[in-house]
N, C-alpha and C positions, 0 to 999 in steps of 0.2 A: 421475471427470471426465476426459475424454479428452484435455485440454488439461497437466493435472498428469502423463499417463502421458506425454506427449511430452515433457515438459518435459525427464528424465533424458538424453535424445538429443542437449540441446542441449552444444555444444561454446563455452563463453566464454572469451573473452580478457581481466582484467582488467587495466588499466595506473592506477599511481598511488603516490600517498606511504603505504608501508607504515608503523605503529608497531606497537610494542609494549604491550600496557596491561595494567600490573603491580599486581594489590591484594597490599598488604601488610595480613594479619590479623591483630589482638590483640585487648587488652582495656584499658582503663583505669580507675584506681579513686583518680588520686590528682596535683595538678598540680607541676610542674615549679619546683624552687626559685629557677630563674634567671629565668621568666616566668611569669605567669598563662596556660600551656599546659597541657595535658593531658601528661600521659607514658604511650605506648600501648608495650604488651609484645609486641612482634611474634609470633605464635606461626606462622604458616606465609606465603609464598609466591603467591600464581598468577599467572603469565606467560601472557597469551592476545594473539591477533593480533590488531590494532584498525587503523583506517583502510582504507586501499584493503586491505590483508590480512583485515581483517574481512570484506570485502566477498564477497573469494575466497574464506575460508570459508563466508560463507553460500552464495553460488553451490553450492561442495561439499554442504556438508547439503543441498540440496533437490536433492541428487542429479546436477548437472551434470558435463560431462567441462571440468576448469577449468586453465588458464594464468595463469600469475600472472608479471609483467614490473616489476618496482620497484627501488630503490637499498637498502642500508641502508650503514653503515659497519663500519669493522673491530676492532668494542668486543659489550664484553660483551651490550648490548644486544640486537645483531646476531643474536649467537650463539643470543640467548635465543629471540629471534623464529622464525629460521629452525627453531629444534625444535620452538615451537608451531606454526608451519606443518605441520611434515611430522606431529606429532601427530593433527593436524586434518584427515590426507590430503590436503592440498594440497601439490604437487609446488615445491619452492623452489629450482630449479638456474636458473630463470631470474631470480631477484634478483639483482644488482649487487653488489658490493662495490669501496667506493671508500673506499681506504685517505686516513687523518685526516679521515673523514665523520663526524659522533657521528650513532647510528639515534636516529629519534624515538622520545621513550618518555614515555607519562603514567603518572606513579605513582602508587597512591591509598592514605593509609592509613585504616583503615577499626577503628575500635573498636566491638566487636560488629556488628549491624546499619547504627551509622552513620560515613558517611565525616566525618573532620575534616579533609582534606585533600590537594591533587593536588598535584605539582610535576611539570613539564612540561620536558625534555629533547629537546636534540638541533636538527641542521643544518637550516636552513632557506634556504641562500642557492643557488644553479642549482647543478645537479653539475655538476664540473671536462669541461670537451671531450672526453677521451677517453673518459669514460663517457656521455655525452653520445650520441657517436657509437655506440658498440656498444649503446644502449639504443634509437636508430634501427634499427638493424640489426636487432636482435632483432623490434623489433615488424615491419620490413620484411617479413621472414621468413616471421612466424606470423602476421600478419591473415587471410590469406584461406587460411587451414585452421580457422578458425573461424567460428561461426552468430551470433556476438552481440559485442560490445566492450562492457566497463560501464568507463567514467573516475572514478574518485575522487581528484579535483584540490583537495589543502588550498592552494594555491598556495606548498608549501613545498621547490620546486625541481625537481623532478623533471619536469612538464611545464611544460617549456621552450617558444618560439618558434618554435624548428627541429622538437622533438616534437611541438607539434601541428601543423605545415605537413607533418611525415612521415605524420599521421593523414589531412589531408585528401586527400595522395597517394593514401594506401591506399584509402581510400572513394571516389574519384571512378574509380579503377580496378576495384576488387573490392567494391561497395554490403552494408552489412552491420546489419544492425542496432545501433547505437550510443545507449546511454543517458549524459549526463553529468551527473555529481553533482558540483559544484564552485563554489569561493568565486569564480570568475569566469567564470560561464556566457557571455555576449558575446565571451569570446574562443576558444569555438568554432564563433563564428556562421555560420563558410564553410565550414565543412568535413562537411555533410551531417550533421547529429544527426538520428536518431529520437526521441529524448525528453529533456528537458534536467528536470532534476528542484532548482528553488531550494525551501528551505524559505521559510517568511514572510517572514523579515527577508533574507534572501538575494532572495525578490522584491521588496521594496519595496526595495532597492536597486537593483536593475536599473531599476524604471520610476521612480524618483530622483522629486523633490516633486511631481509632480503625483499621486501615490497618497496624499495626503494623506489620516491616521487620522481620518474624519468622525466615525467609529464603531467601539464594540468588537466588531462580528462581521466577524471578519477573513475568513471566507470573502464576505460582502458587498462588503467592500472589492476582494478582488483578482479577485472575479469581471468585475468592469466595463474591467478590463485583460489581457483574456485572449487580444486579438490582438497587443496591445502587446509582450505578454510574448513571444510565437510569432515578432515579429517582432527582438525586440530579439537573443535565443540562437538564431534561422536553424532552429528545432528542427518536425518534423511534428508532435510531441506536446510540451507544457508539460506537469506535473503539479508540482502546489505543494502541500508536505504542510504542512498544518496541527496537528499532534500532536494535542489532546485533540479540534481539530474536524476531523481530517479529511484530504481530498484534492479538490482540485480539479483536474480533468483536460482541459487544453483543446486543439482541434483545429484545422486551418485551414476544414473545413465541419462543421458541425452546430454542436448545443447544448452547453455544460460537461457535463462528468459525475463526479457527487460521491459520494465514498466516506464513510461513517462510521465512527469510532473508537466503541469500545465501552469504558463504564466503567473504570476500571483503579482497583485497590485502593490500589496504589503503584506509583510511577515511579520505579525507581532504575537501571531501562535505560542502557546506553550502547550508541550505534551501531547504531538502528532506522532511521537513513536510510540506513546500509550495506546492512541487509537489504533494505530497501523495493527501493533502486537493482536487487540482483540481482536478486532477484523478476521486477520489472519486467521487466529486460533478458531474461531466461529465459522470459517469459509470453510476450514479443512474438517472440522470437526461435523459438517453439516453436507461430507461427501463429496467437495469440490476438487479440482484436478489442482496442478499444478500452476497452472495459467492463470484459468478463473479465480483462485484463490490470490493470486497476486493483484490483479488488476482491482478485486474487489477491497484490500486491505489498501492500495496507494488509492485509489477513489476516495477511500474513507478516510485517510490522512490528507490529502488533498484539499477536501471539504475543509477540514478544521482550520489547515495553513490557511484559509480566507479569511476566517473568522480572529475578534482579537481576544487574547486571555487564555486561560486554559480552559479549552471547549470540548464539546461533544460532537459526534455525528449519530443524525440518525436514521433510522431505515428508511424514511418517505425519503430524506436529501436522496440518502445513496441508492437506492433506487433511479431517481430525477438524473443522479449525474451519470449512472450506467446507461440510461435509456440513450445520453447520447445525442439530444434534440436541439441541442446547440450544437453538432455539426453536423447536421443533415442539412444541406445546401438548397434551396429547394428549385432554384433555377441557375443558371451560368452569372447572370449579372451578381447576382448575393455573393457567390462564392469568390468572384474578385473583388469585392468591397472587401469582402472579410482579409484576403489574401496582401491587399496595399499594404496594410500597414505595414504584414511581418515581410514585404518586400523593402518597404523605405529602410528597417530597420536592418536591411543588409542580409537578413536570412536566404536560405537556401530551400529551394520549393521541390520536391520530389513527386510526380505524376506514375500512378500507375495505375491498371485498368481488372476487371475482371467479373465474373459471373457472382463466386462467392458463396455458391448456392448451398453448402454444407460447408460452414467452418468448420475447418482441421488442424490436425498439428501441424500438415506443411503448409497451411496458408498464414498460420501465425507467425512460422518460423521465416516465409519468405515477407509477410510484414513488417518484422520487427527488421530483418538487414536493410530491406528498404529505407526505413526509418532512419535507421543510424547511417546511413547516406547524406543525406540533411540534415534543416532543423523541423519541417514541414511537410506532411504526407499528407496528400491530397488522392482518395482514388476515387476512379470510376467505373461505376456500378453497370453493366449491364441492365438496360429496363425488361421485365418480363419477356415482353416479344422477342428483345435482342436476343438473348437465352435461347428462345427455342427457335427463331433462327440456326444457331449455333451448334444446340446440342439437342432438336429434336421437340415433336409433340409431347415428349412425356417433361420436359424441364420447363421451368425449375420445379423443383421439388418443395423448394420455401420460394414467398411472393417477393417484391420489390422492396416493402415497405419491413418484414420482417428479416431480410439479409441488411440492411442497409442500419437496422437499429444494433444487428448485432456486431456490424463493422464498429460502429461508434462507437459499441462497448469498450474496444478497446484503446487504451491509453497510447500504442502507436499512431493510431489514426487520427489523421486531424480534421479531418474534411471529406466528407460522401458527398458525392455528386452524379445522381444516374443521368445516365446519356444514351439514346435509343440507335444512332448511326452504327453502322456495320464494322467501324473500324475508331479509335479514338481517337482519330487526327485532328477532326473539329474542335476538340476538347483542350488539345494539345496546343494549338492553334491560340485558343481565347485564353488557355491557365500560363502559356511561355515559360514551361519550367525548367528551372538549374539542372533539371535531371528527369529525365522518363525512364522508368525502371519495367522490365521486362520480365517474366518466370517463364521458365520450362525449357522447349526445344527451338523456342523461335530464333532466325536468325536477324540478323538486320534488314537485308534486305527482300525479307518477305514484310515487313512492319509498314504502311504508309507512312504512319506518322511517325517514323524517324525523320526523314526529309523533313516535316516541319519542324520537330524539336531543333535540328541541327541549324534551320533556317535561321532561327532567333538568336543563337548562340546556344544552344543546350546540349547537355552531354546525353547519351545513350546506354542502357547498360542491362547486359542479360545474366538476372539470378538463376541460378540452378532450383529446382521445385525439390524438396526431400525425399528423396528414394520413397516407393513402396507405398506414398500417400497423394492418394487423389477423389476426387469427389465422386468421380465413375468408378473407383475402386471401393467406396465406401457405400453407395448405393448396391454393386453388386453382392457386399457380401450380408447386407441385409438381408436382399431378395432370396440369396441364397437359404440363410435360414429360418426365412420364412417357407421357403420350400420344405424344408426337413421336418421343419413346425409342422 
């Protein structure tokens, strides 16, 4: 993916409230004669970067060239941080030290597998003026020797009034890509964002009681507020991560664009909207559209939800999970084993079929409504042959194998399945889905395989394809300029 190989090149700046997050590991087997508490036998340690330092990790694993600009104090803490930092490869001579600061630090004790409890440490009131100042300075500096800024603002002192008026200077001089992650998005609303990233309750705060909970499909809800949101954080790009549902991604022109979270066994994650922020910051900053940059920051958050602890992601994973090879079907039998289980468990299966031969904005966009039909998108792929059947000796223009990896790319899709028959009734037939989903002009009963979906029980349903985009229209106007070429 050409956009993952740029990505390494990008240069980020992160600025924000660095912590520390310390698991403390034992075991316990017996409670506490002063309280009905557990007594946990601490047997080891681990000290990792969390917060806006988390963040400058992740940056690092998915291979960026990373600046990191924050406060801590001059305690143990500190100490502990700055060596998970330089552990982690990330460069920590730009930290602060402000002496009688306590660094932030969430500590977790954790017996066996499960945690019994965090206590939470450290300064949260503005650092003192002189740090203040030389934390201007520093960002003065280095903005514009970097391709990207990612903000991770806990609002626990460090960005300041003066800090972020020093940001809007920088960006109204030297325009750069800027994502912000923070408990008070509005208060970077003049200062040029690229992408302001609230979670749920972080938006429904911002758009305050008129987002009132009608209903429990939160991406429902905040879909209906997605200029409100653009307008309220000054940001070209909103993205509101939903965790088990998702991402919603909204712009000042076109439609939302919705990412899917993929099942997770367990959630014992900390600091996946860390990851997600760098991602992002890195996708955009390394040229990617709108789409791609989503899909590639919930990948990367994605990864980490698997993993337990505050973790990273990195470029080999997120590479492995774009390619998408856990759902390339490779025959019909596979594809329903995979499909039983999400049938027992009551889900909703969506069939839809197609060439795919140059993904476009109208095949993502008639994707993604597909998807939100269901819980389960299953398509089929045209084989080679089928194609030019179809549309002629000169298609496809990309092979079987490289349409079908970039289907998978994407987090609506759950399942590729190519099929060489003239019509996908066979397919229709063996997958029995809640729903066969159509695009374009077709009607019903030009479709074979309506009759079969409806034979089982299954519904039928024709999406409209988006005005003014199609794959015949997107090869024509190549050729076109390559004529003028």
């Amino acid at each position: 993916m050409p956009l993952l190989d740029a990505m390494p090149r990008v240069a980020v700046l992160v600025v924000g409230e660095a912590m520390l997050d310390s698991y403390l590991h034992g075991s316990s087997s017996r409670l506490a004669r002063e309280a009905p508490v557990p007594i946990v036998a601490v047997e080891r340690r681990t000290d990792v970067p969390g917060g806006a330092a988390n963040t400058a990790v992740n940056a690092r694993a998915l291979g960026a060239r990373v600046t990191f600009l924050s406060v801590v104090g001059d305690d143990t803490e500190g100490v502990a941080l700055c060596g998970a930092l330089a552990a982690s490869e990330v460069d920590a001579s730009h930290v602060l030290v402000e002496s009688g600061r306590r660094t932030l630090a969430k500590h977790r004790v954790l017996a066996g597998s499960q945690m019994l409890l965090r206590y939470d440490v450290g300064s949260t009131h503005h650092v003192a003026r002189p740090i203040e100042t030389a934390l201007i300075e520093r960002l003065t500096a280095l903005f514009a020797t970097h391709d990207a800024l990612v903000i991770s603002d806990y609002a626990y002192g460090i960005l300041t009034p003066r800090v972020i008026a020093a940001l809007g200077a920088c960006q109204a001089q030297t325009p750069r890509v800027i994502v912000t992650d923070s408990k008070r998005l509005s208060a970077y609303r003049d200062i040029g964002v690229t992408a302001a990233k609230p979670n749920y309750e972080e938006a429904l705060r911002l758009l305050g009681p008129r987002a009132a909970r009608r209903t429990a499909d939160r991406a429902a809800i905040i879909e209906r507020y997605g200029a409100r949101l653009l307008d309220v954080t000054g940001a070209r790009i909103a993205a509101v991560t939903l965790d088990t549902d998702g991402a919603l991604f909204f712009t000042r022109d076109g439609a939302p664009y919705r990412t899917y979270a993929r099942p997770a066994d367990h959630c014992r994650a900390a600091g996946a909207g860390d990851t997600f922020a760098s991602a992002l910051a890195l996708a955009l900053a390394a040229g990617g559209d709108v789409a791609a940059s989503a899909e590639i920051a919930s990948a990367a958050a994605a990864i980490v939800v698997d993993k337990d602890g505050t973790a990273t992601c990195t470029l080999p994973e997120l590479r492995a999970t774009l390619s998408g090879s856990d759902k390339l079907a490779p025959d019909v039998s596979t594809l329903l084993g995979r499909l039983e289980a999400r049938r027992r468990a009551g889900q909703r299966i969506v069939l839809t079929n197609g060439c795919f031969d140059i993904l476009h904005s109208g095949h993502i966009t008639y994707l993604n409504a597909a998807k939100a039909l269901g819980d389960v998108l299953v398509v089929g792929l045209n084989t080679d042959a089928g194609v030019r059947r179809l549309k002629g000796a000169s298609r496809p223009i990309n092979p079987l194998e490289d349409r079908a990896q970039v289907l998978a790319g994407l987090s609506s899709v759950d399942h590729v399945i190519a099929f060489d028959e003239e019509t996908p009734a066979e397919l229709a037939r063996a997958v029995r889905p809640h729903l066969f989903v159509k695009g374009g002009d077709y009607t019903i009963d030009r479709m074979p395989e309506a009759a079969v979906v409806r034979a089982h029980g299954g519904e039928v349903r024709i999406l409209p394809f988006v005005r003014d985009r199609s794959t015949t229209s997107v090869i024509e106007r190549v050729r076109g300029r390559a004529g003028v070429a």
